[in-house]
N, C-alpha and C positions, 0 to 999 in steps of 0.2 A: 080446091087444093088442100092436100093434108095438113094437118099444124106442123109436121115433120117435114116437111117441102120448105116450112120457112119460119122456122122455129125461134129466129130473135123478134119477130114482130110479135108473135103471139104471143113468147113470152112478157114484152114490155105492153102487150096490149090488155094482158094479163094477168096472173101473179105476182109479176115484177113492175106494175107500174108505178109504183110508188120509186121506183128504183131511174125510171125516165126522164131525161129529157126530150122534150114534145117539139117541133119544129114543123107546123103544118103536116101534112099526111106522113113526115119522118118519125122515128123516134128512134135516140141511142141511148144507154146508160150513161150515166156519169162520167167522167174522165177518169176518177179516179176509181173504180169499182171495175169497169169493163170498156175494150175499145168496139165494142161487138153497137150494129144500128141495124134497124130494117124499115122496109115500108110493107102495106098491105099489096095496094095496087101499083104496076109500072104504070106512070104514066108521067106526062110532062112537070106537074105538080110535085110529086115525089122526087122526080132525078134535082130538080131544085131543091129542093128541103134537102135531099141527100147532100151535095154539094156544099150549101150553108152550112152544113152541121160537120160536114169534114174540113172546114176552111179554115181550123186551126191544129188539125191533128188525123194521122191517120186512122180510118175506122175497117172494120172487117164487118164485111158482109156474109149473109150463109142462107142462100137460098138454091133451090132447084132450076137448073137450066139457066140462068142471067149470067152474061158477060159482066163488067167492068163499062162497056163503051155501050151496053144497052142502058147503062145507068146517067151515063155522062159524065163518068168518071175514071179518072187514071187507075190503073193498077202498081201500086206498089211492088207488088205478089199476090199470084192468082194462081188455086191451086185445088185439086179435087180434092173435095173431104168425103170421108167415109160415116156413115152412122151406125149404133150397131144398139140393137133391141134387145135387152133380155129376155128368155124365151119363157113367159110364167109358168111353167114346168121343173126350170130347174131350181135345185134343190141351196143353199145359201146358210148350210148349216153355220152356227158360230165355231168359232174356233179358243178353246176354253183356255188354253195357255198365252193368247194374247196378252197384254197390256194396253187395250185402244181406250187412248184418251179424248174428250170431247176439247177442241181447241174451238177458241175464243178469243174476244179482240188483243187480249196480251200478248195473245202466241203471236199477232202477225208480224213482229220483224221476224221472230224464227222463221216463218212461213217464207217472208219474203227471201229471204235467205236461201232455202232451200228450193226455190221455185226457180231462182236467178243458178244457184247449182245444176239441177237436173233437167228444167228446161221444158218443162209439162205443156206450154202456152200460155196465154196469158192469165195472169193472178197479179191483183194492182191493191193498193192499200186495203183498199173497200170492199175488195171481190167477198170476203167472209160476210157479207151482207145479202149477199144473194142464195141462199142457205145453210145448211150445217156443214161442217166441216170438222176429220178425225183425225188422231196421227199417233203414231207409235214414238216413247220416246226410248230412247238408250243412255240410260243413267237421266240425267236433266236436259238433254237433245232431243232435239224431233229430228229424225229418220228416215220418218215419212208419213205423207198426209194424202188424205183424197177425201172431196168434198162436192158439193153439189150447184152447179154455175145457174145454168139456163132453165128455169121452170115454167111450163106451158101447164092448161090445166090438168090434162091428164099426164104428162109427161115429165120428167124431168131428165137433167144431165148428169151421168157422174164426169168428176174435172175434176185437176190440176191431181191427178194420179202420179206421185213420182218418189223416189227413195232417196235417199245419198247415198254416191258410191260407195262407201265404206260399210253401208246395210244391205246392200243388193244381195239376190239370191238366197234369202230367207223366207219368202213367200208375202213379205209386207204390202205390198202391192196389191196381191189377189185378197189379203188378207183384208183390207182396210174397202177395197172394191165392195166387197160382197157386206160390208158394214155396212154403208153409201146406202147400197140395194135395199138393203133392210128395211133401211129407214123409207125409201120412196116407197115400198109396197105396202109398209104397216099405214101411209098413208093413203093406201089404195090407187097409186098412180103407177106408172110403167116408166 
């Protein structure tokens, strides 16, 4: 299986393990960082640990082909996700007129703020724990932010991409994206 077939395991089995909670063959993040778990293997062993680790809160799964009821588990919301690979060809020039700032644990009630406005997915106190994270401000506001969730070794996620309406259609979005990029390729990952 690809690490992209099931990219929270590998992550927390991974880069992010320090970032885990461990529940026999499970592992989720934190509560407060991420609602995201995975297992390696389906098997009876797992759909347990799965289960114990969701027995206080809902968790989101992201793997290729598993039902909910293959796991032994309710669905909240079950939904196809999409992945999308940057293509290492293209080009990520900067953009010299910016103002992108590197945001940090101060910024995160702005964050959270803005994340509860535009609606990106989940970002939880902690989530800026799980890599870097940018954001454009307007006067002493952040605007908009995008940052990096889920890290596997070669891989990583760009997340919680999102602007306030009142910035939209200014390019901050693509603008603060291709920052993200930057940064995962100067680290030689995809």
């Amino acid at each position: 299986m690809h690490p992209l077939d099931n990219p929270i395991w590998h992550a927390l089995a991974g880069p992010h393990a320090h970032l885990a909670t461990i529940h026999g063959p499970a592992r989720r993040y934190r509560p407060d960082t991420s609602p995201f778990a995975g297992v390696d293997t389906l098997d009876d062993a797992a759909r347990r640990a799965l289960r114990e680790l969701a027995a206080d809160s809902v968790l989101f799964l992201a793997r290729v082909a598993v039902t909910p009821a293959e796991l032994g588990l309710e669905a909240a919301h079950s939904r196809i996700g999409h992945q999308y690979v940057l293509d290492p060809d293209v080009r990520l020039d900067p953009d010299p007129t910016a103002q992108v700032v590197v945001l940090t644990d101060a910024d995160v009630p702005e964050m959270l703020a803005l994340v509860e406005l535009a609606k990106p997915g989940p970002f939880r106190q902690r989530t800026i724990e799980m890599g870097s994270y940018y954001g454009v401000r307007d006067g002493d506001r952040l605007v908009a932010m995008a940052g990096e969730r889920m890290r596997l070794d070669e891989w990583c996620e760009v997340s919680a991409v999102c602007t306030h309406p009142d910035a939209r259609r200014r390019g901050l979005a693509a603008l603060l994206t291709a920052t993200v990029a930057r940064g995962i390729r100067a680290r030689g990952q995809q």
